[in-house]
Structure formats: structure tokens, C-alpha cells
C-alpha positions in Angstrom: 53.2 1.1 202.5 55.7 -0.5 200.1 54.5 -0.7 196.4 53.3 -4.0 194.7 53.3 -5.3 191.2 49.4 -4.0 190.5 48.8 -6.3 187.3 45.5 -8.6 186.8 45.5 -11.7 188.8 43.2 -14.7 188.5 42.2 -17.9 191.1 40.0 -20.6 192.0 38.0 -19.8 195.2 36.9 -23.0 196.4 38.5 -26.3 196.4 39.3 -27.9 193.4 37.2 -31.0 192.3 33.6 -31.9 191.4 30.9 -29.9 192.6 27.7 -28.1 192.6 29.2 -24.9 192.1 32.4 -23.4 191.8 33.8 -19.8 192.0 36.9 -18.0 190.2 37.3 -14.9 191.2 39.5 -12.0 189.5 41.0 -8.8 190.7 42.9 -6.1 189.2 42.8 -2.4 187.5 39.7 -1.3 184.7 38.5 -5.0 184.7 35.4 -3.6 182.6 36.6 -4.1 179.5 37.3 -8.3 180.7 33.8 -8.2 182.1 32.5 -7.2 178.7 34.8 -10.3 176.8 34.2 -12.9 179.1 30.2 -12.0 178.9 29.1 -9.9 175.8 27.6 -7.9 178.6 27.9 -4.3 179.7 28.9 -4.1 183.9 26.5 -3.0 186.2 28.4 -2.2 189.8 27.4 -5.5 192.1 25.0 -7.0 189.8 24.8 -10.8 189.5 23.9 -11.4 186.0 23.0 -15.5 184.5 25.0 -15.1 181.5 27.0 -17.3 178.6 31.0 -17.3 179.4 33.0 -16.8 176.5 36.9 -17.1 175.9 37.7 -13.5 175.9 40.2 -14.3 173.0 38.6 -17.0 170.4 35.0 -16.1 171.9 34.1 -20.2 172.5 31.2 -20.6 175.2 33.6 -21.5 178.4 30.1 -22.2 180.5 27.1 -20.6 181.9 27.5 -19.0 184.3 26.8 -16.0 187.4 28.9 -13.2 187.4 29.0 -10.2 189.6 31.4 -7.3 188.8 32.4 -4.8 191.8 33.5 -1.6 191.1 36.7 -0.3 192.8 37.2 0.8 195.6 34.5 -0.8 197.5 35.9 -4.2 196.8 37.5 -7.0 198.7 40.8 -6.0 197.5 40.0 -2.2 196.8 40.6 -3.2 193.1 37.8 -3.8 190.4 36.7 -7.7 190.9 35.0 -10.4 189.2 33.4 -12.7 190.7 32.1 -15.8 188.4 30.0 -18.8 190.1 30.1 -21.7 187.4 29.7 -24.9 187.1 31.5 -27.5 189.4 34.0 -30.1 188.2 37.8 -29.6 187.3 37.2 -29.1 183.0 34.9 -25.9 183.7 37.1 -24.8 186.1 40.5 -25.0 184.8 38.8 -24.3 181.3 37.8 -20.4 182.9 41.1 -19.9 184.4 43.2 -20.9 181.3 40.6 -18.5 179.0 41.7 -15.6 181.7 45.5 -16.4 181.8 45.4 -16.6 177.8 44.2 -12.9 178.0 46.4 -11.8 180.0 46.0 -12.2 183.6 48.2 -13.5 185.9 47.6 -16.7 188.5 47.3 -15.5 191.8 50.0 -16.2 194.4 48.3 -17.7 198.2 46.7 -15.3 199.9 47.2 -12.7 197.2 43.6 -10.9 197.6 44.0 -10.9 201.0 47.3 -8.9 201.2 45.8 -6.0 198.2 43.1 -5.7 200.6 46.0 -5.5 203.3 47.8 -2.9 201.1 44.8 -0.6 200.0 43.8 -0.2 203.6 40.7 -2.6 203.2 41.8 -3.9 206.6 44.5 -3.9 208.8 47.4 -7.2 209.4 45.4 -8.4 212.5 42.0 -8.4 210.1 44.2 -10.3 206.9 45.5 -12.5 209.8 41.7 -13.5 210.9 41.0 -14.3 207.8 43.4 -17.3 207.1 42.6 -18.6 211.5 38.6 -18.5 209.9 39.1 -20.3 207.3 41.1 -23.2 209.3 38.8 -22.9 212.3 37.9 -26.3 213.9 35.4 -24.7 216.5 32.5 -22.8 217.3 34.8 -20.7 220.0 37.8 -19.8 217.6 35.4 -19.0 214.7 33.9 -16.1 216.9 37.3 -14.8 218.2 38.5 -14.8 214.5 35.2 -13.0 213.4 36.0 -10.4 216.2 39.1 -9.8 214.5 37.7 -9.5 211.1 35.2 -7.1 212.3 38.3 -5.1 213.8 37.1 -5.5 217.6 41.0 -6.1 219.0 42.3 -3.5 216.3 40.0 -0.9 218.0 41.2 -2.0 221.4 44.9 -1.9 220.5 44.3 1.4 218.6 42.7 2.8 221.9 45.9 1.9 223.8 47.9 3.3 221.6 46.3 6.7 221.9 46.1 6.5 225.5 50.1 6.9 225.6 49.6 9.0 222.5 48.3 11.4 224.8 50.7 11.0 227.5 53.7 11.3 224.9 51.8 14.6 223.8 51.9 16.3 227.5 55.4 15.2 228.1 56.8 16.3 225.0 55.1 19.7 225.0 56.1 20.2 228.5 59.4 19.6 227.5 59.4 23.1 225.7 58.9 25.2 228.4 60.4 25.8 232.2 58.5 25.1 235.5 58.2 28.9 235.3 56.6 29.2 232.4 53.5 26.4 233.1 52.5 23.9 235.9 54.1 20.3 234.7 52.2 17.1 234.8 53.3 15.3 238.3 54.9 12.2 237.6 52.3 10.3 239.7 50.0 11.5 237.1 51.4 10.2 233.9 52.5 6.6 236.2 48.7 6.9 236.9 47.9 6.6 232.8 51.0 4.3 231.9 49.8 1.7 234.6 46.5 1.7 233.4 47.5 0.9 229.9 49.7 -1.8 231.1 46.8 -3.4 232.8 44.7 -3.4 229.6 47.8 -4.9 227.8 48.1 -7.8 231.1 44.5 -8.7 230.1 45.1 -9.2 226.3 47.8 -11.9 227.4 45.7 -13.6 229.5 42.9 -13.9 227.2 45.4 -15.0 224.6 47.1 -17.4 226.7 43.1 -19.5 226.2 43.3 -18.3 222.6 46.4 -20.1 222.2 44.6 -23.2 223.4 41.2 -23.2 221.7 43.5 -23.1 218.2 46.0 -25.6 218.6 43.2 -27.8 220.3 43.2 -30.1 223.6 45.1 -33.2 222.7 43.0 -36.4 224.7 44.5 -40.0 224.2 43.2 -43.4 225.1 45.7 -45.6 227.1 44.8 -49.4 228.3 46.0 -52.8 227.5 45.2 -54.4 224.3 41.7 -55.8 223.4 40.3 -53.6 226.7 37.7 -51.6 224.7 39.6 -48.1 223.7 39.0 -48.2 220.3 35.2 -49.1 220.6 35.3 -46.0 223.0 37.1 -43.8 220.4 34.5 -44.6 218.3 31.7 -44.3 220.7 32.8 -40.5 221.5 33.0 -39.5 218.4 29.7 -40.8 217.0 31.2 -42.6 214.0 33.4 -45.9 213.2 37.0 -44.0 212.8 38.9 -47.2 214.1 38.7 -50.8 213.0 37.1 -53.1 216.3 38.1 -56.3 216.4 38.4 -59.2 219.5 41.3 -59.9 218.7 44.0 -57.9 220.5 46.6 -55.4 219.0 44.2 -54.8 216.4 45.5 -51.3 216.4 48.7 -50.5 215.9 49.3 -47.0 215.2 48.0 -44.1 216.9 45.0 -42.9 214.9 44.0 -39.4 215.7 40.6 -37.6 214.6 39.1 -34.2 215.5 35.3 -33.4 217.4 34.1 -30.1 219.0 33.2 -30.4 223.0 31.8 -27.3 224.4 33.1 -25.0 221.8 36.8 -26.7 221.9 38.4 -28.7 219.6 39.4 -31.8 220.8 42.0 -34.6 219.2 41.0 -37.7 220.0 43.9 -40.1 220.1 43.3 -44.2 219.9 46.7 -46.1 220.4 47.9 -49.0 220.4 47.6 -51.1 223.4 50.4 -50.9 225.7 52.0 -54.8 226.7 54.9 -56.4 226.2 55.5 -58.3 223.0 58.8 -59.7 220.8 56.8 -58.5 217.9 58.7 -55.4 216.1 55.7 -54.1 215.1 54.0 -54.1 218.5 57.0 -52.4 220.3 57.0 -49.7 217.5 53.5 -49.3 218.4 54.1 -49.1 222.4 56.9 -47.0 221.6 54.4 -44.6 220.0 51.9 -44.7 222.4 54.5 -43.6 225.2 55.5 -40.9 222.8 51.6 -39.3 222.4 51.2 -39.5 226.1 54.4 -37.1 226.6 52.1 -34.6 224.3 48.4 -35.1 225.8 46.5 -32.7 227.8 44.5 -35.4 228.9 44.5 -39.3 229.6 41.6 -41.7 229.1 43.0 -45.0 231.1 40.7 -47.7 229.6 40.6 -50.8 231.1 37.9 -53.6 231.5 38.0 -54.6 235.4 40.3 -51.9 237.1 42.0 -49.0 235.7 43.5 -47.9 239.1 45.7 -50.5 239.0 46.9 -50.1 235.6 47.8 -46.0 236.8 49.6 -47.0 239.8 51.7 -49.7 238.2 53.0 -48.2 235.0 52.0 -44.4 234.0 51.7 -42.4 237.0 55.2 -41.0 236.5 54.3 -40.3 232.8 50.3 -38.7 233.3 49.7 -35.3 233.6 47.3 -34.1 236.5 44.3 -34.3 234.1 43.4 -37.5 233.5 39.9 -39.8 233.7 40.1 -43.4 234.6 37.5 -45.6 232.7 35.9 -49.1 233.6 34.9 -50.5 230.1 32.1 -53.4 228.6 30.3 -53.4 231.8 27.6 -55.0 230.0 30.6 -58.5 230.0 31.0 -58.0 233.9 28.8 -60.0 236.3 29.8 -57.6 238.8 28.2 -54.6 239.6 29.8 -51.2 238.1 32.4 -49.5 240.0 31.4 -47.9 243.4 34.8 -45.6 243.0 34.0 -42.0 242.8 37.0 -41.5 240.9 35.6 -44.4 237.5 33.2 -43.9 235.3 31.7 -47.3 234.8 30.9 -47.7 230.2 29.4 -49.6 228.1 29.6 -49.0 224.5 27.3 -51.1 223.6 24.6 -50.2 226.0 25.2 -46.7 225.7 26.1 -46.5 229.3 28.8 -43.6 230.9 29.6 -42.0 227.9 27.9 -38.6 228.9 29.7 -38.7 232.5 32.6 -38.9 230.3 32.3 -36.5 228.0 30.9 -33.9 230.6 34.6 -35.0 232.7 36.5 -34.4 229.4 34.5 -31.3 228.8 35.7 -29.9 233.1 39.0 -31.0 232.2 38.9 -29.0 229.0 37.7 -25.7 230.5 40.7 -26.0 233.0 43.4 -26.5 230.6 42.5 -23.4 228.5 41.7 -21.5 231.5 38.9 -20.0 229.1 36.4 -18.8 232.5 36.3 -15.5 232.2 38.1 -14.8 229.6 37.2 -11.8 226.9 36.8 -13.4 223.4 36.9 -9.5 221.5 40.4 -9.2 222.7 42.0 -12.9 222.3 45.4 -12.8 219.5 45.4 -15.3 217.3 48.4 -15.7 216.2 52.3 -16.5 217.7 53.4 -13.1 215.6 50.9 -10.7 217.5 51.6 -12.8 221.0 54.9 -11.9 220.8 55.1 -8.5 219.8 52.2 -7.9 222.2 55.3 -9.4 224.8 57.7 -7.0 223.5 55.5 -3.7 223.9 54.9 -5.1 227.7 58.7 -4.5 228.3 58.6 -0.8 227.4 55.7 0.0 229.6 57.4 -1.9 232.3 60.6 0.0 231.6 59.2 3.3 231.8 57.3 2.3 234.6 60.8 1.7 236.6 62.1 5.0 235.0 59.4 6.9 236.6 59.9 5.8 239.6 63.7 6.1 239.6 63.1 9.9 239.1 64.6 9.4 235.0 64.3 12.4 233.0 60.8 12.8 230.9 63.0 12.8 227.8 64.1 9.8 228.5 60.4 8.2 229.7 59.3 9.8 226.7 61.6 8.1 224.8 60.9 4.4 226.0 57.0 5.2 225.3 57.7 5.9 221.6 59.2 2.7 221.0 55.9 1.2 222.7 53.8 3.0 220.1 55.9 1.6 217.4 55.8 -2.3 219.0 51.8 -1.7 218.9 51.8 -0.4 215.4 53.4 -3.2 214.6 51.1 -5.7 215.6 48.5 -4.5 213.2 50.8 -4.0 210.8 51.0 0.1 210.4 54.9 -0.3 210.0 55.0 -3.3 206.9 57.9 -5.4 206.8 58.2 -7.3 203.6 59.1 -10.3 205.4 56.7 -10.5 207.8 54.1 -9.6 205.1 55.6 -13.0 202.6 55.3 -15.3 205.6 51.7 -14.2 206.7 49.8 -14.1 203.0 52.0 -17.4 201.8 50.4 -19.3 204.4 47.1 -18.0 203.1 45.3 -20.5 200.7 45.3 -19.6 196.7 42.0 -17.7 195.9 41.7 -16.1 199.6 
């Protein structure tokens, strides 16, 4: 491990504004002799006391106030910490962290505590990593894969991998010491045997993170029909709340208006547009132009219209809609006529409160395809682009000594190509640090975490 600057640091835990309750937390070396300022109290290891909070340096009463102090190294960080739940509301807050700044601590850079923890071997880059995908979770499906990570359920598995060729690099390079007289070698078959089997483990880590990818960045669904044809009622409608302005009158919406729901454990963005016609009006074919641009990017198409949304695909958008999309008859409760017979329309009424769970439970199978999620392992999905791709790069060594083995290569050589998979995998959780790597992944950590 590289050293780091191990001085005091200070920062607001939770978001800044008015509140209940609000915490500042504080990390650092021998933070007793703070404790005692900031309370008039003596420090009892993990001991939440009510107490006054005074300015450690002209002793005014800051608030009152809960404060825990933990004890290094069973910390967080591995440091002594503070921990002080006050009062919410921006004066009490910034009044605490000014008082611990004036006496000599130091405001906390983003994701700060997270990378000590990283540093004093509180947890490994895969667990730091989990917690910043946690904390901007937008499902029930990505919080558990994130809490796998923090519990260190895909470091275990990676760490198991690693040993497996740990041990095959052990017998090659022992047997490399001595002659075929002098001890019966491993057969090549043998060590293939082990090398394949890791690389089928690895093979089912992409594919489980291939789903991850998807239930993080989210299925993007947009609604597509003419104006005044009942999309942004629907947009509405699905997500249980007035998002979008309704109104009779048509090209009420303009702009694509984009707002996020949970559907089966996957995040969804819901996308209203504007209605797609033709119009002299520059800010109506901005507005189409837009439209045309979101559909490029959706997973799915909603094609709205109020008498026949087949017609509408086959004569404009087939060429630009994806295979998944779901074609809907709207304000059935206007139409004399009976609903659609079609297999292939759901027949709604907003206002009724007719179709909407046919379409939600079609959104919902079109979901599942996308992220190819059946199946799928959540305690070994990677969560981030960083460990995808290094996962990638280790898959190229196995493969290579794969091919070696069978050309007949020396084991010197095989042995070789297997070390530099052990060091890709070490890198992914972060057992080689690169202080690049390390700035990008704790500066997009929020302050306090």
C-alpha cells in the first residue's frame, strides 16, 4: 500500500439542509483528547452519550447532541471516529464543522473515509466500490448485488479463483526444479483440466455481469404517439403520480420529460415526449427532433395512440423501433367501439383504470429479456466498468495459456502467462493500488462517505 497524509479529517454525513437529525462524523489518530473538548466528557469505546457540544476552542455550547466515539482499529476507517447526531438545519451543522476545522481538523475530501478504510485493510476496492453503487442504488435488485459486495461475497469468489491457479502455478514451478527422473510430472491434461475449470467460473462472472450492467444503468422505456393521443396521462398513470402537465390541447408537451419507478426489482426510465407531427412551429420540430433522438436510445417503445397504433408503426417508426416494443390503444372509455380484438394491443383507459396492469406486466417480460437476468447469480455480478474490464483482461491469459498447452509450449512459459492472470485478478480487488485508479474511484464517492 502507498502511504497517505494521516491527519484529522472532518464531514457532514447526510445531505445538507433542514432536518430532523443530522450527522458529522470525524476520523483520525488519538481523537480522545477531541472527544473530551467537544463534550466535557471522558470516551467510553462505542458508547452513545446525550451530551452538551462545546467549541473545543472558546468552549460556547455548539448544540446538544449524541455522540459515539469508536476506538481504533475496529472502526469504519480503522482510525479512531466520532460520530455526532445533532440537530438538523444548515447553522448547527456548519456551526459543528467550523468548531472542528478551527481546532485543527481538516475537511474531508469525497469519499475520503471510504478509501482509509480501503487503505487499513477494512475492506478490499471491490467492497469501497459497493459502497458508492449502494448509496446511488435505484432498485431493490442492485441494492442486493451491491450488499453482496460489501459483505465480500464476489471478493471470496475471485480470491478462490485466484488460488485455484495459485495451486497450479505452485506444481508447475516446483516441477520445474527437478528432471522427469527425479519425480513423476503433472500431465498437461491435468493442469488444462484445472485452467479450464477456472475459466468457466470466470465465463460465468461475465455473464452475470453482462445483467448487472443493466439493472444499474436502468431499462430506458419511452412513450411515442401523435399529439393530444393520451401518452402523458399514461406516463402519469404508470407511475402513480402527476409528473407531466395534461392538457386537451395538443403539443402540450414539448420536451422529453424523463422520471424513474422500480418494476420487478428494475429500474425503469420512463420517458414522455413530445408528440411526433409535422409543424412550421420551431419549437415543435425541436421537440420531434428530440423525440426521434430518445427513441435511437430506448430499450423499449410504448406506441400510444387513440384508435390504431399499428398503423402509426407501420407508417413511420418501424425502421427506427427496436424488437421490444408494446403497441397501446388509449381513452377507450371516448371510443363507442369496442376495445381492440388484436392480440398484439393492449386496449387503456386512464381514467377507468383499465389495461394498465397488462401493460406493466408486458413492460415488466420485456424487461426481464433485455437484462437477460433468468438465471443469473446475483453474489457474483461486477458492478462497475473498472472490474468488467479487467475481469476481460484476465479472460485473455487463461485463454492464452489454454492455446499454449495445447500447442505443447514449455511450462515456463504456461507458467508465465498464469502469473500475469493472478496479477489481472489482484487487480480487480485492488491488492496491487494504483494511485490513479484509487483518485478516480473515491472522488466519485460523495463527501462524508
Amino acid at each position: 500500500m502507498f502511504p497517505y497524509k494521516q491527519d484529522n479529517i472532518v464531514a457532514l454525513a447526510t445531505p445538507p439542509g433542514i432536518g430532523a437529525l443530522a450527522i458529522v462524523r470525524l476520523s483520525g489518530t488519538n481523537l480522545k483528547e477531541l472527544y473530551q473538548s467537544f463534550t466535557h466528557k471522558s470516551p467510553k469505546n462505542r458508547f452513545a452519550a446525550f451530551t452538551g457540544l462545546y467549541h473545543p476552542v472558546n468552549n460556547n455550547l455548539l448544540d446538544e447532541a449524541v455522540v459515539t466515539y469508536f476506538m481504533a482499529p475496529k472502526t469504519f476507517t480503522g482510525e479512531d471516529m466520532i460520530e455526532i447526531s445533532c440537530h438538523g438545519g444548515n447553522n448547527v451543522q456548519n456551526n459543528i464543522l467550523r468548531a472542528a476545522i478551527e481546532s485543527g481538523v481538516r475537511l474531508a475530501e469525497p469519499g475520503e473515509f471510504s478509501f482509509r478504510s480501503y487503505m487499513n485493510g477494512k475492506m478490499d476496492l471491490l467492497q469501497a466500490e459497493a459502497v458508492s453503487s449502494l448509496i446511488t442504488s435505484k432498485s431493490t435488485l442492485s441494492t442486493e448485488i451491491s450488499l453482496n459486495h460489501l459483505k465480500g461475497k464476489v471478493s471470496a469468489t475471485l480470491q478462490k479463483i485466484k488460488s485455484d491457479i495459485l495451486d497450479v502455478l505452485s506444481l508447475i514451478e516446483n516441477e520445474l526444479n527437478f528432471s522427469e527422473e527425479e519425480i513423476e510430472l503433472t500431465s498437461l491434461e491435468k493442469i488444462k483440466h484445472d485452467v479450464i475449470c477456472v475459466r468457466s467460473k470466470i465465463q460465468s462472472i461475465l455473464e452475470s455481469s453482462t445483467f448487472g450492467k443493466n439493472i444499474f444503468s436502468g431499462i430506458r422505456v419511452i412513450l411515442l404517439g401523435k399529439p393530444n393521443s393520451g401518452k402523458s396521462s399514461l406516463f402519469n398513470a404508470i407511475l402513480g403520480y402527476e409528473r407531466t402537465i395534461v392538457s386537451s390541447t395538443p403539443g402540450t408537451t414539448r420536451d422529453t420529460i424523463e422520471a424513474w419507478f422500480e418494476l420487478g426489482g428494475i429500474p425503469i426510465c420512463l420517458i414522455d415526449t413530445a408528440g411526433v407531427w409535422e409543424s412550421k412551429e420551431y419549437l415543435d420540430s425541436l421537440g420531434v427532433e428530440k423525440t426521434m433522438d430518445e427513441l435511437k436510445r430506448a430499450d423499449i417503445c410504448i406506441i400510444v395512440d387513440e384508435t390504431n397504433p399499428e398503423k402509426l408503426l407501420r407508417k413511420n417508426f418501424k425502421k427506427h423501433i427496436k424488437d421490444h416494443y408494446v403497441l397501446v390503444k388509449s381513452k377507450i372509455d371516448l371510443d363507442s367501439s369496442s376495445p381492440s380484438k388484436s392480440d398484439n394491443i393492449i386496449s387503456t383507459s386512464v381514467k377507468k383504470d383499465k389495461g394498465l396492469n397488462k401493460l406493466l406486466t408486458s413492460l415488466s417480460t420485456y424487461s426481464q429479456l433485455i437484462i437477460g437476468g433468468k438465471g443469473n447469480r446475483l453474489d457474483q455480478v461486477l458492478v462497475t466498468k473498472r472490474q468488467r474490464q479487467l475481469l476481460e483482461n484476465s479472460m485473455f491469459f487463461i485463454n492464452e495459456s489454454i492455446n499454449q498447452l495445447d500447442a505443447g509450449v514449455e511450462t515456463d512459459i504456461i507458467a508465465s502467462t498464469l502469473r500475469s492472470f493472478v496479477i489481472s485478478i489482484s487487480d480487480v480487488v485492488g491488492e496491487i493500488p494504483n494511485k490513479d485508479v484509487m483518485k478516480n474511484i473515491f472522488n466519485s464517492f460523495c463527501v462524508g462517505k
